[in-house]
C-alpha positions in Angstrom: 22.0 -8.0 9.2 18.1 -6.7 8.9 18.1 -6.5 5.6 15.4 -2.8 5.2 16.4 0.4 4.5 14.2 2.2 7.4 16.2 2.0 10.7 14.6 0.7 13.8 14.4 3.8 15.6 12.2 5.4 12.9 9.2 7.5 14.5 6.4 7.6 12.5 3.5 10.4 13.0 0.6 7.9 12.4 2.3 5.5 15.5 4.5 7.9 17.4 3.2 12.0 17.2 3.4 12.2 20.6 5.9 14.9 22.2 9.6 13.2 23.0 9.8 14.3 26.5 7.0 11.8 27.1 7.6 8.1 28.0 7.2 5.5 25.5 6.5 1.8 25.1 8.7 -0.1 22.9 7.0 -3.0 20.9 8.2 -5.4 18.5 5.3 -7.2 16.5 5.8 -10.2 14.8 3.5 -12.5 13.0 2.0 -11.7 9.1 1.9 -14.0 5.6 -2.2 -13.5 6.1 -5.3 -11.1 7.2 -5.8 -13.8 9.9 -2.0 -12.6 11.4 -1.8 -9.1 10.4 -5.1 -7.8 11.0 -5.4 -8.7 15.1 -1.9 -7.3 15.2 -2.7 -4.3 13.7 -5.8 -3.5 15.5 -3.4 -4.0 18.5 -1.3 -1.6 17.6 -3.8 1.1 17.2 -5.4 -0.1 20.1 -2.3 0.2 22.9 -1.5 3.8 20.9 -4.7 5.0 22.0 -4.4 3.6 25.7 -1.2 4.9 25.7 -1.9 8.6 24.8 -4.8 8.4 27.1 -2.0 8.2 29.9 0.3 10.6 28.3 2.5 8.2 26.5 3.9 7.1 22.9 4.2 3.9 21.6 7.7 3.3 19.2 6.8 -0.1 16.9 8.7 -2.7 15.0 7.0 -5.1 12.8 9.7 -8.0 11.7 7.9 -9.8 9.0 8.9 -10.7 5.3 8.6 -8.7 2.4 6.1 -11.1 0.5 3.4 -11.6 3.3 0.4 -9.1 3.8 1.8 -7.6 6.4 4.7 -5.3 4.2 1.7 -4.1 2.9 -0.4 -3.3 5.6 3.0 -1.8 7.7 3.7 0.6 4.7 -0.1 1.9 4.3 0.1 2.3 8.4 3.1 4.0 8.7 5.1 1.3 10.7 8.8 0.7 10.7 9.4 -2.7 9.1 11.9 -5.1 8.7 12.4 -8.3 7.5 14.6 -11.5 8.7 15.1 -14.9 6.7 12.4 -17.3 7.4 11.5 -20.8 6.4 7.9 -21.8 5.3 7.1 -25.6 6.3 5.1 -27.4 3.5 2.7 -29.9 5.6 1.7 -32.9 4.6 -0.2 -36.0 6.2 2.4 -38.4 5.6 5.8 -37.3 8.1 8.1 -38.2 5.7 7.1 -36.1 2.7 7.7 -32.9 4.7 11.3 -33.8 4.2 11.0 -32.4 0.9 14.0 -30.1 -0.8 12.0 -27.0 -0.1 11.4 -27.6 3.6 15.2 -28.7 3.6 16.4 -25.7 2.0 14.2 -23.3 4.3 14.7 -24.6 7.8 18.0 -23.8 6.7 17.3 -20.5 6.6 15.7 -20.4 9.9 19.2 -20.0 12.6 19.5 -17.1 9.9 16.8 -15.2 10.6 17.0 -16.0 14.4 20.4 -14.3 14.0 18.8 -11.2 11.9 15.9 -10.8 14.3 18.6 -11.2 17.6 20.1 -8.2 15.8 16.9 -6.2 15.2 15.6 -6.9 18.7 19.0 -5.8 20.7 18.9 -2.6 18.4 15.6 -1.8 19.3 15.4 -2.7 23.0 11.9 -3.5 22.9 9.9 -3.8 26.4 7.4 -6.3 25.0 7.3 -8.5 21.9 4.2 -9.8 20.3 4.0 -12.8 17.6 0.4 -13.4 16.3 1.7 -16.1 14.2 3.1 -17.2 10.7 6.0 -18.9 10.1 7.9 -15.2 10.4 6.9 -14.9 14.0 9.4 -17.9 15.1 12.4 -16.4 14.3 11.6 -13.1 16.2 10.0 -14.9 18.8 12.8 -17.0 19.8 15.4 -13.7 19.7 12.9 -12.3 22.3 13.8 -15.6 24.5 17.4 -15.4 23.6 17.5 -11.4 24.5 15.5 -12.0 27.5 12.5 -10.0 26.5 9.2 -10.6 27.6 7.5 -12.8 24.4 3.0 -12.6 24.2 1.9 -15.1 21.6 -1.9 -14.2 20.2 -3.8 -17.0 18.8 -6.7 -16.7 16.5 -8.0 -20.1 15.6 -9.5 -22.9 18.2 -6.0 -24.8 17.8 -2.5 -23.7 18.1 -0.6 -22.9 14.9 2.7 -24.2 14.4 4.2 -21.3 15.0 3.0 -20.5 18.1 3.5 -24.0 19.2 6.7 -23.8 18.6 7.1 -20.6 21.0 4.6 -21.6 23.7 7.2 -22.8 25.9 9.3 -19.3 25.5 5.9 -17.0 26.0 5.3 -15.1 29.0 2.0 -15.0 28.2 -0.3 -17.1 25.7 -3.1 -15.0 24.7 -5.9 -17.3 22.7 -9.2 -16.7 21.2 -11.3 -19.2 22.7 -11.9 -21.1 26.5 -12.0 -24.4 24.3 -8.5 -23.2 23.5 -7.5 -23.8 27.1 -7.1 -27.7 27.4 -5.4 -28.5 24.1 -2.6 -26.4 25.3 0.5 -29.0 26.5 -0.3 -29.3 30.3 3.2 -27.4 31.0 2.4 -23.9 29.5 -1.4 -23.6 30.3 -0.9 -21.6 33.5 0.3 -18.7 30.4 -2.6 -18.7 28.5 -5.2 -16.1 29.1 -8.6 -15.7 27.0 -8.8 -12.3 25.5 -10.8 -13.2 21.9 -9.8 -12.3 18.7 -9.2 -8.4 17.8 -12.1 -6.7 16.0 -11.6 -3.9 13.7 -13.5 -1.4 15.2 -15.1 0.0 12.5 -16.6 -3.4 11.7 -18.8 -2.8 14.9 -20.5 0.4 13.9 -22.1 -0.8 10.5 -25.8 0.8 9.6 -28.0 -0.9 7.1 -29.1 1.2 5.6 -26.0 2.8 4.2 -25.4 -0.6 2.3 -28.7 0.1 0.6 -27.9 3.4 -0.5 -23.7 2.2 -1.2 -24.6 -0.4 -3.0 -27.7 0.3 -4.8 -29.8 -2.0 -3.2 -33.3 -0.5 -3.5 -35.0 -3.0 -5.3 -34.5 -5.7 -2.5 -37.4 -6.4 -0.5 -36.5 -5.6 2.7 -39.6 -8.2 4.1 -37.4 -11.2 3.3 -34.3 -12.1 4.8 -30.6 -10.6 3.2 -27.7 -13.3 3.2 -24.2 -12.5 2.3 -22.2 -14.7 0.3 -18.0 -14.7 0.6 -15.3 -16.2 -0.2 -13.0 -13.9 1.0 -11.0 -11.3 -1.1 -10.2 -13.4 -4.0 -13.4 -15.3 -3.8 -13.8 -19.5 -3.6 -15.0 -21.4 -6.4 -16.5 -23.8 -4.0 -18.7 -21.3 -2.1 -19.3 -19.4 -5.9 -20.1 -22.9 -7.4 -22.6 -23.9 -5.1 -24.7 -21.1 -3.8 -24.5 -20.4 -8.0 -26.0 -23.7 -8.4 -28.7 -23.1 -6.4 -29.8 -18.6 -7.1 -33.2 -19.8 -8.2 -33.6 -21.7 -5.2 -31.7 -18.7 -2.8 -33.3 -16.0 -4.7 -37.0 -16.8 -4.1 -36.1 -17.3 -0.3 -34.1 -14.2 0.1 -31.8 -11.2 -0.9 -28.5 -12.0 -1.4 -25.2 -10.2 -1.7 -22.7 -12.3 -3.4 -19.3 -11.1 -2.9 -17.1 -13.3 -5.8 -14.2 -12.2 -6.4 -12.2 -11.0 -9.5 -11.8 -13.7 -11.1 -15.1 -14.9 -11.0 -17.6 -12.4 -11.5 -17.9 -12.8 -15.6 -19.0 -16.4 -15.4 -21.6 -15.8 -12.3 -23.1 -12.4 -14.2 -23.7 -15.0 -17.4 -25.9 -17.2 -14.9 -27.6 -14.4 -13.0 -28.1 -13.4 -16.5 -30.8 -16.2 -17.0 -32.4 -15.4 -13.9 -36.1 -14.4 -13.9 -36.4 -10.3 -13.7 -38.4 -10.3 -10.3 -35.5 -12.4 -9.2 -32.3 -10.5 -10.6 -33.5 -7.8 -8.8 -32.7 -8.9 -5.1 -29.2 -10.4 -6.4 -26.2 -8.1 -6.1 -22.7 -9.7 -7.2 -19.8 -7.9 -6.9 -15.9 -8.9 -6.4 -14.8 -6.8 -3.9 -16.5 -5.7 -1.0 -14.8 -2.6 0.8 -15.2 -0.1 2.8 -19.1 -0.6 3.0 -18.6 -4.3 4.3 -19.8 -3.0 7.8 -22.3 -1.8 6.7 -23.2 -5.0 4.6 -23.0 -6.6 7.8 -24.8 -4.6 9.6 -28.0 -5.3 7.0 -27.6 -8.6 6.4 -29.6 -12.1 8.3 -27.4 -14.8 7.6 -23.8 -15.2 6.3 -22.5 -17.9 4.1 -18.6 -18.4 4.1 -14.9 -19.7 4.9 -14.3 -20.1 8.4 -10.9 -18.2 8.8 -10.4 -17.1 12.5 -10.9 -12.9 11.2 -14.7 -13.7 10.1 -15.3 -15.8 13.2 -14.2 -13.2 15.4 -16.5 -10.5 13.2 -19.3 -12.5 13.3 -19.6 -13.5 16.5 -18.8 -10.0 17.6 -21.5 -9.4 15.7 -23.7 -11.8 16.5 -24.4 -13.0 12.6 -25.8 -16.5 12.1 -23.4 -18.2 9.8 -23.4 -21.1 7.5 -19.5 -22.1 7.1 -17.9 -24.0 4.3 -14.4 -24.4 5.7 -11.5 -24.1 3.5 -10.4 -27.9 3.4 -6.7 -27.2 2.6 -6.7 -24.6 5.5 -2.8 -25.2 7.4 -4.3 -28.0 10.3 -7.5 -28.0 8.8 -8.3 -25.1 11.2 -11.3 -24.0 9.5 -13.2 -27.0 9.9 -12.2 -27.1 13.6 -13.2 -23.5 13.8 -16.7 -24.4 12.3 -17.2 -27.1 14.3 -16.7 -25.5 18.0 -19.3 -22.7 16.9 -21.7 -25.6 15.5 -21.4 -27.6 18.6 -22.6 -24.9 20.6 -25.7 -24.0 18.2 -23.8 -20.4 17.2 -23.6 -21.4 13.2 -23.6 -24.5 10.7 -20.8 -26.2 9.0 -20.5 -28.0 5.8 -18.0 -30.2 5.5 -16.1 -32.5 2.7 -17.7 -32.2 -0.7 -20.8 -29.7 -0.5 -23.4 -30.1 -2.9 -26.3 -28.1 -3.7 -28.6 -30.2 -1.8 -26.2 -29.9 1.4 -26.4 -26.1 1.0 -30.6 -26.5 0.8 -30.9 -28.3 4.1 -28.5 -25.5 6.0 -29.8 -22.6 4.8 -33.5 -23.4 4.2 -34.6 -23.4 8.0 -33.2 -20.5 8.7 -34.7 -18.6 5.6 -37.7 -20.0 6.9 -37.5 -19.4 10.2 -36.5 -15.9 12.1 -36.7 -16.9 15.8 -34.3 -19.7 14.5 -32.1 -17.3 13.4 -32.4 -15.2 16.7 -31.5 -18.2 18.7 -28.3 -18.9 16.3 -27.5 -15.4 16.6 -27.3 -15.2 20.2 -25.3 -18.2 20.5 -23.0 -16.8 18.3 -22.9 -13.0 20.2 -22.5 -15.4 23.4 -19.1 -16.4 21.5 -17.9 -13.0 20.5 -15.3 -10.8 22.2 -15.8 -7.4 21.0 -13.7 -5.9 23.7 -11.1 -8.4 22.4 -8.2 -5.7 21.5 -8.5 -4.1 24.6 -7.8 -7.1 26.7 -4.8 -7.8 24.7 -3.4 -4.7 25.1 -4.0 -5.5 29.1 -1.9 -8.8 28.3 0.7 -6.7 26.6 1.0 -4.2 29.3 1.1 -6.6 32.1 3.9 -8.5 30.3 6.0 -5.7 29.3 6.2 -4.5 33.3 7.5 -7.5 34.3 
């Protein structure tokens, strides 16, 4: 049984205030464990609620996920009914025959469980569409959808398939990727499913100004004549990207502004080397750990971004239309961050460091485009050439075209 205490016919005011006399899509979403699954999924949702009441109608959502991803927490914030089913995580490895470890054993054993538990949830809720954005929680889900005959959209974020949505390409109706280059890695027998709609955007990541940054953050005593560059690691930070560009602030700083976004754990031992830094210096570095509400506006101000190469800040960025220095997350599931920084290198849109990174790698990347601003022009539109701000919206076309079938 779905093991939550909030039913699946829950209406929530934040997703269904609409009258009842009204007609209403049913939508079971699927997908979670990180941002890079929960947040296109999300976006989604709020974007197919407001097409819907545009035309007079409600939307009634389901998210099926599990209680330790991301997405519990993003479904409770939002006011979504949620549920969870038993899932198994696959531990990858480059040798075959150490993924037959006792974990992996133990949870693909738990997998024809949680088909079972999502079969339930999804007769219960009679769902006209379902939509899995990934995570290993979207393959039980997505193969009740097949099994109960409902029409299954897979979204993919990254250049590559994940193994999820491998697994449920051949039950989609509809394969909705990120990218064109997507197109001919997909097996030959599912490719005439797959339709390019981009990556979801938040919206409010589009309508940055700069100089709310300035005033948010205190950042007066830049000097607005050189470039800003914007230094993350995501939430939690990266000791890679913190190590490095640390390694080089004298360097950075005499080049540029910077906003170095660190994270928790490592903002005490980058404050003890910014503290060494010359006055005239300290005063165009900004370190923080978390950056929040403001980050569109950060966006917004800044020249040139160096970070991870998840599929969430490639989508941003080249929404955007930021120049980009990417150091990819090497332990990344199928190394997707590296394939991600490569496709937008190839094409002139960003830079990618790969392996180990020194200092010295980090001096070549980013010095010429310090140094040079119709450089960084000609990055940036080859990375706005990439971008699909209008992304959400032509998911939610997917969506609606599959759920009237």
């Amino acid at each position: 049984m779905v093991n939550d205490h909030r039913t699946a016919a829950t209406r929530v005011p934040s997703v269904n205030s609409a009258p009842q006399q009204t007609s209403a899509l049913r939508l079971i979403v699927t997908g979670g464990g990180t941002g890079g699954h929960t947040y296109p999924a999300l976006t989604a949702i709020r974007t197919l609620q407001a097409r819907l009441a545009a035309s007079g109608r409600t939307l009634d959502v389901l998210w099926i996920g599990t209680a330790e991803g991301l997405e519990a927490r993003v479904t409770s914030a939002e006011g979504i009914p949620f549920t969870t089913v038993a899932t198994g995580k696959i531990r990858r490895h480059a040798n075959p025959l150490k993924m037959v470890s006792p974990a992996n054993v133990r949870d693909m054993a738990r997998v024809p469980l949680g088909v079972a538990q999502a079969r339930s949830a999804v007769s219960a809720f009679r769902p006209d569409v379902v939509l899995a954005t990934g995570g290993y929680v979207a393959v039980p889900a997505g193969l009740a959808a097949k099994v109960c005959r409902v029409p299954l959209v897979l979204h993919e974020q990254t250049v590559r398939l994940g193994l999820a949505n491998r697994k449920l390409a051949g039950s989609a109706t509809r394969i909705a990727v990120s990218s064109e280059s997507t197109l001919p890695l997909l097996p030959e027998s599912v490719r005439s499913a797959a339709v390019v709609t981009g990556n979801p955007v938040r919206p409010e990541v589009l309508t940055g100004h700069p100089d709310k940054a300035v005033t948010a953050l205190g950042l007066h005593a830049f000097d607005r004549r050189l470039p800003t560059v914007y230094v993350t690691g995501g939430a939690q930070g990266s000791q890679q990207i913190n190590d490095v560009v640390g390694s080089e602030l004298p360097w950075l700083l005499e080049r540029a502004n910077v906003v170095h976004q660190c994270g928790p754990a490592h903002q005490e031992a980058l404050s003890a080397r910014a503290a060494g830094l010359p006055v005239s210096l300290a005063a165009r570095y900004h370190l923080t750990a978390f950056v929040g509400p403001e980050l569109p506006d950060v966006l917004a101000l800044v020249d040139l971004v160096i970070s991870r190469s998840g599929a969430g800040t490639l989508a941003e960025l080249t929404a955007l239309g930021k120049p980009a220095v990417f150091i990819p997350l090497a332990t990344a599931a199928g190394n997707e961050q590296a394939h991600n920084a490569r496709h937008l290198e190839e094409s002139g849109a960003a830079v990618a460091l790969l392996g180990e990174v020194t200092g010295g790698h980090l001096r070549e990347a980013v010095g010429p485009l310090l140094d040079d601003q119709e450089r960084r022009a000609t990055m940036a539109a080859a990375a706005r050439a990439h971008g699909r701000p209008d992304a959400a919206e032509r998911l939610v076309d997917v969506i609606l075209s599959a759920a009237s079938r």
